[in-house]
VOKE-249697 format. One record per residue (C-alpha): x, y, z. Coordinates in steps of 0.2 Angstrom, whole numbers, plus 5000, padded with zeros to 4 digits. Each point is the difference from the previous one (the first is absolute). Layout:
<sites>
XYZ
...
</sites>
This chain:
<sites>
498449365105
500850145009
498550105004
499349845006
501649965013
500050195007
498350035001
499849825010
501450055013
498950175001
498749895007
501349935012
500650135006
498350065003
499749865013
501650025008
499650205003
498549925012
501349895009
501250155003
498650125001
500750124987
499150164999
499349954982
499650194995
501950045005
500449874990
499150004983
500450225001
501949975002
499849834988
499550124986
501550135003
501249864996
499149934984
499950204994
501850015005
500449824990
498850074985
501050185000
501649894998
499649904985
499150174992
501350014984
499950184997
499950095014
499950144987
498149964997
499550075019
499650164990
499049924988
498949905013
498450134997
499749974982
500249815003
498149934997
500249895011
500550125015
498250025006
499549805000
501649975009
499550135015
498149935000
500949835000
501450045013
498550055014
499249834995
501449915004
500150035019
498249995000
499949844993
501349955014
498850085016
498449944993
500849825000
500750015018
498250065007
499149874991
500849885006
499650075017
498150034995
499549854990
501449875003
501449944993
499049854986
498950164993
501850114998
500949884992
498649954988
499650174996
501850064995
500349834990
498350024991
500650194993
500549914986
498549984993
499850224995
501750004989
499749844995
498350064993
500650154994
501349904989
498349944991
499250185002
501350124994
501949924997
499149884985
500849845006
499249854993
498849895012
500549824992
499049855009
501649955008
500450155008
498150025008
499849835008
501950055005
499350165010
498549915007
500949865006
501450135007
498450075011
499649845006
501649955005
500150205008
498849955012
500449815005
501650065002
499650145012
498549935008
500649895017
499249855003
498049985009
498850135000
500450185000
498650125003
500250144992
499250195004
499650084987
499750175009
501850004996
500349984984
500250194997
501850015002
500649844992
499150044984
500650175001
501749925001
499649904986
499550144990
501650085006
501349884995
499149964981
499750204997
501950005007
500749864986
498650054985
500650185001
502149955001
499649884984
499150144992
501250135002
501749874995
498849954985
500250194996
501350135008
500949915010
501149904992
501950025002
499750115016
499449875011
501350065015
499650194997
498049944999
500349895018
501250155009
498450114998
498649895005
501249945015
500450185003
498350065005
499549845008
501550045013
499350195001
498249935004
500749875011
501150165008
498450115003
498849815008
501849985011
500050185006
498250025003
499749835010
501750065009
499250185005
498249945002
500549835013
501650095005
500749854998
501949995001
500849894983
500749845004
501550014987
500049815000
498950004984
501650104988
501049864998
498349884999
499450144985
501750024992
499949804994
498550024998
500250154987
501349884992
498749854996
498650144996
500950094987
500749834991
498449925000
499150164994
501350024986
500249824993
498150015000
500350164989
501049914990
499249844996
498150124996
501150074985
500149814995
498749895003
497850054998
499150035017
499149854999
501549895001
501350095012
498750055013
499249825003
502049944999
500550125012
498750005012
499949795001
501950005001
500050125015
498549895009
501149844994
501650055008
499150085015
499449855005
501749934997
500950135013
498749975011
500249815000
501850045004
500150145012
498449995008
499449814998
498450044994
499549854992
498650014986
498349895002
499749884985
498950124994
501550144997
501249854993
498449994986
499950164997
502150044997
499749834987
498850114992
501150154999
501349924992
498849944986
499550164999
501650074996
500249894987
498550034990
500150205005
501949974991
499349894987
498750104994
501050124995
500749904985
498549954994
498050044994
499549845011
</sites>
């Protein structure tokens, strides 16, 4: 539930970085130098720093940490390329990679409940997030949205796989890394925009990144936490209705976007489909 909350107010905050034009590369680099900082303060043993190279995990974590901010420009530019419906769509609809990999390689049990509960979940993904009349979509443009899709379920399939297997008990050692190197990445894309457009920072965007740091690193980590409890194909679909439930929520209320009878329908569905994705799990129905 906390994952859900943070990483809704994420999407907030994303919308109000357009309205107070916040340099969002500024942003997302200084965002990840306060969740490593947060992740480096609940690291137990401090002790274990030496250790870091024989960890299995180390590698995975680095690939992961680059991925991470990736994930995060490849969103903001296909919103800018193939619109906002596509995006959203696209990052919601990563579900379906860990969620098949649950199946694939995790050995969690595909009851009849829990599958009409992830196809109904789909369904309610895109009446939910597509706005009312015809929208014409290009195609031409699909590229980066799928490659943001890809992004996000490589991003989740490979976090479950690696707390299924190393990394339990050092979830905030595992986060300081991955965070770390996405703030040196984000470091060398900040200084080489700088250099190349000799453009002069607006330093506006540190206390916009700092809270964001704080609502990336809790989301991230509860979501650590709760993948070393429930299977994929249960806290994925959760997680990812939740956060289109409660989006639409905070948009209601800060922005007074008011959903078409056609997204009402589809959040009825999503609620259903939590159930039966919960439901299944009890049960060979």
């Amino acid at each position: 539930m906390l994952s859900i909350l943070l990483s809704s107010l994420v999407i907030l905050l994303f919308r109000y970085f357009e309205h107070f034009r916040i340099d969002e590369l500024g942003a997302i680099t200084f965002n990840y130098l306060v969740a490593a900082g947060l992740g480096f303060l609940l690291w137990q043993d401090k002790g274990m720093l030496a250790d870091l190279t024989v960890k299995l995990w180390l590698i995975p974590a680095l690939v992961i940490g680059v991925l991470f901010i990736a994930v995060y420009l490849i969103m903001s530019r296909s919103a800018a390329t193939a619109g906002i419906t596509i995006t959203a769509v696209a990052s919601r609809m990563s579900v379906l990679i860990p969620v098949s990999a649950g199946f694939l390689f995790f050995r969690e049990e595909l009851t009849l409940t829990k599958l009409l509960g992830i196809i109904l979940a789909f369904l309610s993904f895109y009446l939910v997030l597509k706005p009312a009349g015809n929208v014409k979509l290009n195609w031409k443009k699909a590229f980066i949205p799928l490659l943001l899709l890809l992004g996000i379920g490589s991003n989740d399939t490979a976090m479950k796989y690696l707390v299924e297997n190393y990394v339990t008990g050092e979830e905030s050692q595992f986060l300081t890394v991955v965070f770390f190197v996405s703030l040196l990445t984000g470091s060398l894309l900040f200084l080489y925009r700088s250099l190349r457009e000799r453009r002069i920072p607006q330093w506006k965007f540190l206390p916009a990144g700092a809270l964001l740091g704080l609502l990336n690193f809790g989301s991230t980590y509860f979501l650590l936490i709760a993948m070393s409890v429930f299977e994929s194909s249960v806290l994925f679909p959760v997680v990812n209705m939740g956060i289109v439930l409660f989006s639409t929520l905070l948009g209601l209320i800060f922005f007074r976007e008011k959903p078409s009878a056609q997204n009402w329908l589809g959040i009825a569905l999503a609620i259903v489909a939590i159930l039966l994705i919960t439901t299944g799990i009890y049960g060979n129905i």
